[in-house]
C-alpha positions in Angstrom: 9.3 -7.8 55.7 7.9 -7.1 59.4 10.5 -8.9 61.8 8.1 -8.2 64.7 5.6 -10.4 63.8 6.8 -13.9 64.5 7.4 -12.8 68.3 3.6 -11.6 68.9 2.6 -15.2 67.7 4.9 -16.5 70.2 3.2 -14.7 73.3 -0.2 -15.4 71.9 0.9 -19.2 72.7 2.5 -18.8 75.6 -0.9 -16.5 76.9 -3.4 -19.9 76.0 -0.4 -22.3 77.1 -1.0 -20.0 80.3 -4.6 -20.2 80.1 -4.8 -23.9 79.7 -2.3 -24.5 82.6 -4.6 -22.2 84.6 -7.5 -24.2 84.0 -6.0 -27.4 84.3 -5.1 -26.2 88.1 -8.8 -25.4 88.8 -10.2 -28.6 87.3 -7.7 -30.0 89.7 -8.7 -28.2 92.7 -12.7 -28.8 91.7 -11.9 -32.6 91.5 -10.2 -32.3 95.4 -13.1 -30.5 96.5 -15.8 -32.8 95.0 -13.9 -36.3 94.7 -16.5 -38.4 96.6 -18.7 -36.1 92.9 -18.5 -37.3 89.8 -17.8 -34.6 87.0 -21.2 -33.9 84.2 -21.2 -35.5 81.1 -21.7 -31.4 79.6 -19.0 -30.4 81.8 -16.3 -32.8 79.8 -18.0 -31.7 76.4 -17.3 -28.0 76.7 -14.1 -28.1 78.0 -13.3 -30.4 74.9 -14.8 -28.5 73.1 -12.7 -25.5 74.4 -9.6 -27.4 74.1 -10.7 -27.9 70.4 -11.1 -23.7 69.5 -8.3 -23.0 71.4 -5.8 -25.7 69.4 -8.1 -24.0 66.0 -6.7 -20.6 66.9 -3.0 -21.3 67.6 -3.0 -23.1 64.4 -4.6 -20.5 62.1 -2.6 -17.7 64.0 0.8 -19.5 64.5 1.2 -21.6 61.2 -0.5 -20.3 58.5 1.0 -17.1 58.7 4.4 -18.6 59.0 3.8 -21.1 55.8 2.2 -17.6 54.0 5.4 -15.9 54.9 7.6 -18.5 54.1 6.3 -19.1 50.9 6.9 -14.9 50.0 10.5 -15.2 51.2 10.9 -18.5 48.4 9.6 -16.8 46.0 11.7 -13.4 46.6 14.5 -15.3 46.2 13.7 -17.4 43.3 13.0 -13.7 41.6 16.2 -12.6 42.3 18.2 -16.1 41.3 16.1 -15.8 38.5 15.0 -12.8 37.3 12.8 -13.6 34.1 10.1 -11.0 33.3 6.8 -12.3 31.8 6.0 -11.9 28.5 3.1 -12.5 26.2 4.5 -13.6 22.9 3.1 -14.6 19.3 4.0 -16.6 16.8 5.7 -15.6 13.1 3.8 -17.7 10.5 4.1 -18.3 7.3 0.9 -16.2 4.7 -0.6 -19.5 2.1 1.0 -19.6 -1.0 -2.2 -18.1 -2.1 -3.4 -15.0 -1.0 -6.7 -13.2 -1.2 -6.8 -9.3 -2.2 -9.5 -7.2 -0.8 -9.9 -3.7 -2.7 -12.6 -1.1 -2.8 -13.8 -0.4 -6.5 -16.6 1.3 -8.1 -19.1 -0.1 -11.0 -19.4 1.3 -14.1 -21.5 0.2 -17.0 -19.9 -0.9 -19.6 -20.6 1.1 -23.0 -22.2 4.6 -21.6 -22.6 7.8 -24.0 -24.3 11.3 -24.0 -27.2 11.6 -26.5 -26.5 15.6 -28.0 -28.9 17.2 -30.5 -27.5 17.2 -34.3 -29.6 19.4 -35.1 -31.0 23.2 -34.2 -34.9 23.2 -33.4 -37.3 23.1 -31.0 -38.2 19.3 -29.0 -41.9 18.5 -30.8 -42.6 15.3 -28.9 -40.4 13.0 -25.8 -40.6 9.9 -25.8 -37.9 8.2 -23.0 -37.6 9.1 -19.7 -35.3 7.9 -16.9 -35.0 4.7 -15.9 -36.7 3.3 -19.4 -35.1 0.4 -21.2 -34.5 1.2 -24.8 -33.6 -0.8 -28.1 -30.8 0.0 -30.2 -32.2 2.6 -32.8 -35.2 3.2 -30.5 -37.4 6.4 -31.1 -36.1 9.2 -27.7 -37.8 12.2 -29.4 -38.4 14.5 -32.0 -36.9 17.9 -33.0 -39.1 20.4 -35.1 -36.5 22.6 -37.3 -38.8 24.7 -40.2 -35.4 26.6 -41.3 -33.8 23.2 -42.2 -36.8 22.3 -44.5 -36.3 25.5 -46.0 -32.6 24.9 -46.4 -33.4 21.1 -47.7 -35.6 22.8 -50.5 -32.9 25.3 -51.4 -30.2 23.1 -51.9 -32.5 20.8 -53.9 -33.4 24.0 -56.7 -29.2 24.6 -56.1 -28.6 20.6 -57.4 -31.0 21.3 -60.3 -29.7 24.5 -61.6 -26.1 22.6 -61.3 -27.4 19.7 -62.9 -29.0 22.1 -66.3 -25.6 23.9 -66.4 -24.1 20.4 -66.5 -26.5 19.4 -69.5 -25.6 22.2 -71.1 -21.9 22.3 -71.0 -22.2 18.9 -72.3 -24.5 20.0 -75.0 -21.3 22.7 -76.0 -19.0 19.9 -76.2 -21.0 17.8 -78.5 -21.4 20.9 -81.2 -17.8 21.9 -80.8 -16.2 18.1 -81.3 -19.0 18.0 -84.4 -16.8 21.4 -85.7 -13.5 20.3 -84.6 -14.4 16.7 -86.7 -15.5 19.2 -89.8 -12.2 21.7 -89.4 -10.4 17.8 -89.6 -11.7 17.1 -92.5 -11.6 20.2 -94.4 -7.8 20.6 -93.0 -7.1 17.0 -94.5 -8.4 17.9 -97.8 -6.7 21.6 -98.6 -3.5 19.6 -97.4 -4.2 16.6 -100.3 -5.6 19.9 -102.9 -2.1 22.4 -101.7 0.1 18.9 -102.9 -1.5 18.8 -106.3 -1.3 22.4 -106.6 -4.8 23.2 -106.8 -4.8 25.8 -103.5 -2.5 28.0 -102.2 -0.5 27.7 -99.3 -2.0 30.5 -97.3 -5.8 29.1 -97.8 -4.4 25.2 -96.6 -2.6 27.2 -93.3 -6.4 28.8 -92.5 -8.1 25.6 -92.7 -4.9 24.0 -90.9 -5.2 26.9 -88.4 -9.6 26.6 -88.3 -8.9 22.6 -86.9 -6.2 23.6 -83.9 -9.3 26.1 -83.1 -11.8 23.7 -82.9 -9.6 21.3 -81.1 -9.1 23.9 -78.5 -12.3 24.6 -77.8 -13.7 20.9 -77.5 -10.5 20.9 -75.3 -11.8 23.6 -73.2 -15.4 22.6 -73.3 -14.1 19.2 -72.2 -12.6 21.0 -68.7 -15.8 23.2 -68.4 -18.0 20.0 -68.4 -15.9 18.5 -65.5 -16.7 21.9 -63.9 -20.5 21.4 -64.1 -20.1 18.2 -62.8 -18.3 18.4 -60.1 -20.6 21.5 -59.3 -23.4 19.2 -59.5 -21.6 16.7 -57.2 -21.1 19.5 -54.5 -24.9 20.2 -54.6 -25.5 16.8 -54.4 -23.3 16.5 -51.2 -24.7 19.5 -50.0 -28.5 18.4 -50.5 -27.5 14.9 -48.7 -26.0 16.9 -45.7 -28.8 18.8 -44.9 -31.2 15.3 -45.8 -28.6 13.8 -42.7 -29.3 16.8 -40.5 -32.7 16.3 -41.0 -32.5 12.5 -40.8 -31.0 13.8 -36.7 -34.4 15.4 -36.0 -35.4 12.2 -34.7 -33.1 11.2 -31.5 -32.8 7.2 -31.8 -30.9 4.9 -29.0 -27.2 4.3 -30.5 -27.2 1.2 -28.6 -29.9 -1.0 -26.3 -29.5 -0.2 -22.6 -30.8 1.9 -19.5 -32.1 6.0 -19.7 -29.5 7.6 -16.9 -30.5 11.1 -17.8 -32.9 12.8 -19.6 -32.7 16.5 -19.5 -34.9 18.1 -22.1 -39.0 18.2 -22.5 -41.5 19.1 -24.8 -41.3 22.7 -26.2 -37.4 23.0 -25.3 -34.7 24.9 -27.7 -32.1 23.0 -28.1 -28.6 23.9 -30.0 -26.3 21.1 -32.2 -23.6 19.6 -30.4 -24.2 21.8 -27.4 -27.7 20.5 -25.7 -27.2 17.1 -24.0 -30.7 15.5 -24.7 -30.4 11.8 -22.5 -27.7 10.0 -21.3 -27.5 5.9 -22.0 -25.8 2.9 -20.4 -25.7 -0.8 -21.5 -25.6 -2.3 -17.8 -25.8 -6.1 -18.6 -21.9 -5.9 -18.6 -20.3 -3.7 -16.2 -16.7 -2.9 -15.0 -14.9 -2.0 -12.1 -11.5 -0.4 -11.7 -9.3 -1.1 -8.7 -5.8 0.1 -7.7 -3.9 -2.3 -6.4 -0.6 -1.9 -4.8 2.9 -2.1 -6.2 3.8 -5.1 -3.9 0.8 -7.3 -5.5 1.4 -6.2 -9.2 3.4 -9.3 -9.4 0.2 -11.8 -8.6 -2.9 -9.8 -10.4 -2.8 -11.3 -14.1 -5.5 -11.1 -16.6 -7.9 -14.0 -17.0 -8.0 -14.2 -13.0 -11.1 -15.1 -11.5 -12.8 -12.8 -9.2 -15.3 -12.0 -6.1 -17.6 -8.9 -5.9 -19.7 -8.6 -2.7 -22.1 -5.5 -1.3 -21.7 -4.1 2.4 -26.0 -4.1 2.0 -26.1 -7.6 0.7 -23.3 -9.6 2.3 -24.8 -12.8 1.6 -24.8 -11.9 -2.4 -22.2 -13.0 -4.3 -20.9 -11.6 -7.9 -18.5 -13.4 -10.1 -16.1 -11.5 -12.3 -12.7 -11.6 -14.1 -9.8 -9.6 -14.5 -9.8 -8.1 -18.2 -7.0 -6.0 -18.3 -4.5 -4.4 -16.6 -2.5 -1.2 -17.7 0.8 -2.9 -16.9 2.2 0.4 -15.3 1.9 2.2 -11.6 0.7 5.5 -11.6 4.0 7.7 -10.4 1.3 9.4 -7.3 -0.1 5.9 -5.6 2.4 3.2 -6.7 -0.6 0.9 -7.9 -1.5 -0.2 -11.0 -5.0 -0.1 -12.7 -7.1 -3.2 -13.0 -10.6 -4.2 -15.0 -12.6 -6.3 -13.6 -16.1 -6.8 -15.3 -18.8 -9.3 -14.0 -22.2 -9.9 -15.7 -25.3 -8.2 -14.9 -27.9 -10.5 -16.5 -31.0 -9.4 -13.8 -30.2 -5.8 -13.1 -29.4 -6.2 -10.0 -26.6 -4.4 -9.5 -26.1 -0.8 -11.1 -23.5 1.5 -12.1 -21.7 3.5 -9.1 -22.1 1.1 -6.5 -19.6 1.0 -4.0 -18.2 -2.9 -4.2 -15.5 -4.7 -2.4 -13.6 -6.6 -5.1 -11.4 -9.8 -3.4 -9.0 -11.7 -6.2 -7.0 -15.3 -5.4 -3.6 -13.9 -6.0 0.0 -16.7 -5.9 2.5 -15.5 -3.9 5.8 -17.1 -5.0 7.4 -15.7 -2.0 4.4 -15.2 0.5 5.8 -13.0 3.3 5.0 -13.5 7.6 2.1 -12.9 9.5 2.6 -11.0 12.7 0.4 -9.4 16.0 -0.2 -6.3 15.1 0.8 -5.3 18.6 4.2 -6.6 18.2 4.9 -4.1 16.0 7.5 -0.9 17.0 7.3 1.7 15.3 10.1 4.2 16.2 12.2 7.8 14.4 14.8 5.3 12.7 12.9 2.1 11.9 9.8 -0.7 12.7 11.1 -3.2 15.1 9.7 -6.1 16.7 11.2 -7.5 20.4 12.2 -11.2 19.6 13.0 -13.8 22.1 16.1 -15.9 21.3 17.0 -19.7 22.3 18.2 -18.0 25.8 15.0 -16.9 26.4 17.2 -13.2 26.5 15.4 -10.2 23.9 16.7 -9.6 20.8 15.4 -6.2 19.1 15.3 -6.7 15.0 14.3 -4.0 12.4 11.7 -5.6 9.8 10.5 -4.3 7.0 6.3 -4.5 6.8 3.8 -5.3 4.1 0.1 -5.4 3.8 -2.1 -4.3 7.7 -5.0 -6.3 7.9 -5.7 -4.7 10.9 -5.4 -7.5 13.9 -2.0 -8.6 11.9 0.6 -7.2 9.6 2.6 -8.5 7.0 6.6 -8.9 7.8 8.4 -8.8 4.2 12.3 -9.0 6.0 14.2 -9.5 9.5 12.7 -12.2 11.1 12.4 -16.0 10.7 9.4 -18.3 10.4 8.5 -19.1 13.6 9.9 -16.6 15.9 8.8 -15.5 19.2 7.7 -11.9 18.8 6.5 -9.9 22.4 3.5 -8.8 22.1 2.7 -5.4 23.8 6.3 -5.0 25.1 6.7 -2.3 28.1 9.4 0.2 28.7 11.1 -2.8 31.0 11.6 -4.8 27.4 14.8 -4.2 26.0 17.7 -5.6 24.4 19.3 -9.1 26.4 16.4 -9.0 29.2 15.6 -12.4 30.4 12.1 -13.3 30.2 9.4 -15.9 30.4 7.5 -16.1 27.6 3.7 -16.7 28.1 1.8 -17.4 24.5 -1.0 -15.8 23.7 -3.1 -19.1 24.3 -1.9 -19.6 27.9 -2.5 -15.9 29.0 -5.9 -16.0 27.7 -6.3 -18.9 29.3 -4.4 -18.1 32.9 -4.9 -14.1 32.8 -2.5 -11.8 31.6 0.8 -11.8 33.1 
């Protein structure tokens, strides 16, 4: 503080006190000289009104100063009695009991497959394109295969030559079980003729000998007609295999829904099981898979309910529900995969939009919300600067959930309601004594 001050304010007063005394003597000496004349009515006005500026200017420069001063000197000492640095502080509350999730996720439709050719040919006529809405079993095109008619044909003479060998094997078996019934017979009677006598031994052996013959050949007739017939089952098979193959020369929709693709055209070669002819989705129901974080795997059950909005449509709103989840976290994220599907009656939404997916999730122990800016982070730890009951700072490690951005979640080390500094300079540390200022008074009264 400037000592000198107070004593140039002191010879300004004693100047005018000078300068008044001076003119109080010449009014004096103008009334001697003029007594029998009376003193102008403007004469008395200006000297008042001299009198007037000249009490203005001691006052202005005489006790303002001195109540200015005065009022510096209080308030340096009542910083140094005191010594309380202002703060701004915030306020620890308490998340709902119900929280809403906001994650990023991806439609997809719900049945989608890749139409391949079945069959080796040429395309002969297209009839979908993209972007066309087709019925299950629908006509998409037509292949043109000459060498599978041929083969068709083939395997058709190849089923009737198998079939005639069949008839006659079966023809063999007849005649031979017609011999093997006569060797029977004749065997039974040279075995009733060779009791009485009549024959010889030898001659009953042949004819015993003739019927094991014939019994082995109906025997192995027998096995050579299951032969023909399976022979004639293979050709069947084989005839109704190339009859399907054929059948696949005309592409048909496997299931109603949406052309995605359609990458062939009139005239085009295309190979089985290699040539992707269109691609199909079903889009009246489709899905969308979100991650969400290991510490809300607790709260996302299926059945849920569930909110699907567009960044180019804000003002749309989607309804789904949770379907599934899989119940583990994937070892890289620490999230767990979630389906969410939501209708899609009119179309209006298609597969591989970007959506933001937001699901009402219980908390049964919903952490606090903090300022952002409260937050510390430093090499051994998050901290926040609290201020205790004697208004002293008390530095406490938390452990954080969930940013939102503007505030952060505070899983551990704080209480409901504490006094976090917001923004905390280098001066903040541990015991400091400050004033706390919230948030709602400094926007209100400036910044500290």
């Amino acid at each position: 503080m400037d000592s000198s001050r107070p004593d140039s304010w002191n010879e300004r007063e004693r100047q005018l006190a000078e300068r008044i005394r001076q003119l109080e003597e010449e009014l004096r000496s103008v009334r001697g000289e003029t007594r029998f004349r009376q003193p102008s009515r403007g004469a008395v006005i200006g000297l008042a009104v001299f009198l007037a500026v000249a009490l203005a200017v001691a006052f202005l420069a005489g006790y303002l100063p001195k109540r200015r001063i005065a009022a510096q000197v209080l308030a340096e000492k009542e910083k140094e009695t005191n010594g309380a640095v202002p703060v701004r502080v915030s306020t620890a509350v308490r998340v709902p009991g119900v929280s809403k999730i906001r994650l990023p996720g991806t439609l997809q439709a719900m049945t989608e497959a890749p139409v391949l050719a079945r069959a080796d040919g040429y395309i002969k006529q297209r009839y979908a394109d993209i972007g066309d809405r087709v019925k299950a079993g629908q006509l998409l095109a037509e292949i043109e295969a000459p060498e599978l008619d041929q083969q068709a044909k083939q395997a058709a003479a190849a089923l009737g030559q198998a079939k005639s060998s069949f008839e006659r094997a079966k023809a063999s078996l007849q005649q031979a079980m017609a011999n093997q019934e006569l060797a029977r017979v004749t065997a039974l009677r040279w075995a009733n003729l060779l009791q009485r006598g009549v024959v010889s031994r030898q001659e009953n052996d042949q004819q015993q000998a003739n019927f094991k013959a014939q019994s082995a050949t109906v025997e192995a007739l027998a096995k050579a007609v299951e032969v023909e017939r399976s022979n004639v089952a293979a050709a069947e098979a084989n005839l109704a295999r190339i009859e399907q193959i054929r059948s696949y020369l005309k592409v048909r929709a496997p299931f109603s829904g949406v052309v995605t693709l359609r990458n062939i055209d009139t005239g085009a070669l295309v190979t089985a099981g290699n040539t992707l002819l269109f691609r199909l989705a079903e889009i009246h129901l489709l899905r969308a898979y979100l991650n969400v974080p290991q510490t809300w795997t607790a709260s996302v059950r299926q059945g849920m309910t569930a909110e699907l909005t567009l960044t180019e449509r804000p003002s749309a709103k989607y309804a789904g529900r949770v379907m599934r989840t899989s119940d583990s976290l994937d070892p890289a994220t620490r999230t767990m995969l979630v389906e969410v599907q939501v209708p899609n009656r009119d179309g209006s939404l298609l597969p591989g939009m970007f959506v933001q997916v937001t699901v009402d999730a219980p908390r049964p122990e919903p952490p606090l919300l903090v300022d952002s800016e409260a937050i510390q982070v430093r090499a051994n730890g998050i901290y926040v600067a609290a201020v205790g009951p004697d208004q002293r700072v008390r530095e406490k490690q938390v452990q954080v959930g969930t940013d939102y951005g503007k505030q952060i979640e505070v899983l551990s080390g704080i209480e409901e309601g504490a006094l976090l500094i917001v923004n905390p300079s280098d001066a903040i540390h541990e015991g400091v004594l400050v004033k706390p200022i919230r948030l709602e008074e400094g926007k209100k009264g400036g910044r500290p």
